[in-house]
C-alpha positions, 0 to 999 in steps of 0.5 A: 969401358962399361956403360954408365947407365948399365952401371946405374941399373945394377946398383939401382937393383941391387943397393951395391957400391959402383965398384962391386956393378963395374967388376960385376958387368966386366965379367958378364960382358955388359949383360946387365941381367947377369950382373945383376945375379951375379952381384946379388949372390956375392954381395953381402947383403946381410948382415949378421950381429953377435952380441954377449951381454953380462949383467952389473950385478954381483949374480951376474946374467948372461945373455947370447945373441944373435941375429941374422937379416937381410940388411937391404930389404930389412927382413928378419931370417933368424933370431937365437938368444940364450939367457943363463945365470951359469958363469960364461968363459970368454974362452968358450964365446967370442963376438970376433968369431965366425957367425956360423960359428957363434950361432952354433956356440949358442946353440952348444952352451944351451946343452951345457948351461941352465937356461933361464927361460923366463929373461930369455923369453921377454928379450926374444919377444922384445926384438921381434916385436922391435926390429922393424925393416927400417931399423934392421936397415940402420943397422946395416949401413952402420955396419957397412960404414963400420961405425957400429955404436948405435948397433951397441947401444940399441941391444943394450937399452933392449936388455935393460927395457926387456929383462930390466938388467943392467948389461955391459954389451960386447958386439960383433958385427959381420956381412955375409953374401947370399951365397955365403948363407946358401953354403951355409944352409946346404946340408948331405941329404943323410943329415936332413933326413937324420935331422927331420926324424930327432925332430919327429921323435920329440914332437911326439913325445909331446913333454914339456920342460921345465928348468930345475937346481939341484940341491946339493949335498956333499956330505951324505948325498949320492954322487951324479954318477950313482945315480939311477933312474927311478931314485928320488930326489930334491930340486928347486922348481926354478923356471919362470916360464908361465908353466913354470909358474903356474907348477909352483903353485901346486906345492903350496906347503913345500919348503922354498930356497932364497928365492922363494922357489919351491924344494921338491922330492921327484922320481928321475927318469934318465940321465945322459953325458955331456960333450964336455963331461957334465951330466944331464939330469931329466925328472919326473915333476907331473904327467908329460912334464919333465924337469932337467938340469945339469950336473958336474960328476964331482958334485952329489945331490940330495936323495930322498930316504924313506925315514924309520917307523920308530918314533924318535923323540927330538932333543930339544923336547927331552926336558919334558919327558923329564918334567912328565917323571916329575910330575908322575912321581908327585902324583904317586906320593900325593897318593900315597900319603892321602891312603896313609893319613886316610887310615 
């Protein structure tokens, strides 16, 4: 028979239910200390929330999130969102998968899709800004009692007020243990220092990034897979990001697309290969900043050609070259008549 006041001590300490302290001091003997560590690395404590919104409208927004807490003290550990206006498969993304599994899909689609910075931006400032200690902790016994519509409710009305779209939510809900996320987070020491050296490189290339379109051109463009470094060619300046913004104002007379994006002609610097086959395109927009956007090896893109010195009169102007005869030809016969009748 376990103490009922050990067993009071374990659940003040660690917010588990009477079960989960039983089991706990069964197995350490009655040794309060130890059940108590042995309940906080087995009893899942945080929570992990999976979200996949699509907007109402007819070009329709996707956003990917998730979260991950400490659902007893409130804390936040991570945050990964991904907005993107490219079509989502729901074979690709699946709230009803592992939450390992979910945050690495995010992370994956962000290599495949075009992201859209600027909705992205204000939602993941948003959540931060609001996802108090308090709330997080709502959360978790919502999900503890398995009555999550508040969960739901709450991430679509943060849509609607961060990004001011109009989203149908779908929600995945998950605990995890400390020891869960601990296996989670162990790594051979060979992937940590691989992984410590990428990150090194890129934070000395010191470029920045914008997002960009393409523009496409299926009759008389270059195939993706003719493309070199170096060729220069047309794309949309479509990042909203506050960068974003402030370089679109440097091609004040260039033609703009339907959104009022700036079309510009830019040298490429590399392209690369996708998982999935996809071609990732990186271009030259400034000094230390590069454009990148993605392609699919069927499509072909816009390049610019240096045009020929010869002057080539447009069609529509035609008829003044013959109104120009006209008018030469008037000319002479007034002279000449006024020669004859002057003699």
């Amino acid at each position: 028979m376990v103490d009922d006041t050990k067993v009071f001590v374990v659940i003040d300490a660690t917010s588990c239910t009477t079960e989960d302290a039983v089991k706990a001091l069964t197995a350490t003997g009655g040794d309060v200390n130890a059940a108590i560590d042995l309940v906080s690395r087995i009893a899942r404590n945080y929570i992990a929330i999976k979200v996949w919104a699509q907007g109402r409208r007819s070009v329709k927004i996707n956003f990917l999130l998730f979260v991950l807490a400490n659902g007893v003290t409130g804390e936040v550990k991570k945050i990964n969102t991904f907005a993107t206006y490219d079509a989502v498969s729901k074979d690709t993304v699946s709230v009803d998968a592992d939450w390992q599994s979910f945050c690495k899909t995010i992370d994956f689609l962000r290599g495949e899709l075009i992201p859209e910075y600027g909705l992205e931006g204000r939602f993941n400032n948003y959540l931060w800004k609001t996802l108090s200690p308090s709330l997080v902790n709502r959360f978790y016994k919502c999900a503890r009692e398995k009555e999550c519509t508040y969960i739901k409710e709450f991430f679509s009305d943060s849509i609607r007020k961060s990004t001011e779209e109009e989203v149908v939510v779908e929600l995945g809900v998950q605990l995890v243990s400390a020891e869960e996320l601990k296996r989670s987070t162990e790594q051979p020491s060979e992937k940590r220092e691989e992984k410590k050296s990428e990150t090194e490189v890129k934070k000395d290339t010191g470029e920045l990034f914008l997002s960009c379109m393409p523009v496409i051109e299926p009759v008389g463009g270059v195939s993706i897979d003719d493309l070199q470094p170096g060729d220069r060619v047309f794309v949309r300046l479509v990042d909203n990001t506050p960068l974003g913004t402030v370089m679109k104002q440097f091609f004040p007379n260039n033609p703009v697309d339907e959104d009022g994006n700036p079309v510009i002609v830019v040298p490429v610097r590399k392209i690369t290969a996708t998982q999935t086959g996809r071609r990732e395109v990186y271009v030259e927009i400034g000094k230390g900043i590069l454009g990148r956007f993605l392609m699919d090896e069927a499509l072909k893109i816009r390049v610019y050609r240096e045009e020929s010195t010869k002057v080539k009169l447009p069609k529509d102007y035609s008829y003044l070259v013959n109104i120009a005869i006209l008018v030469v030809l008037v000319l002479i016969v007034v002279i000449v008549l006024f020669y004859v009748l002057g003699k």
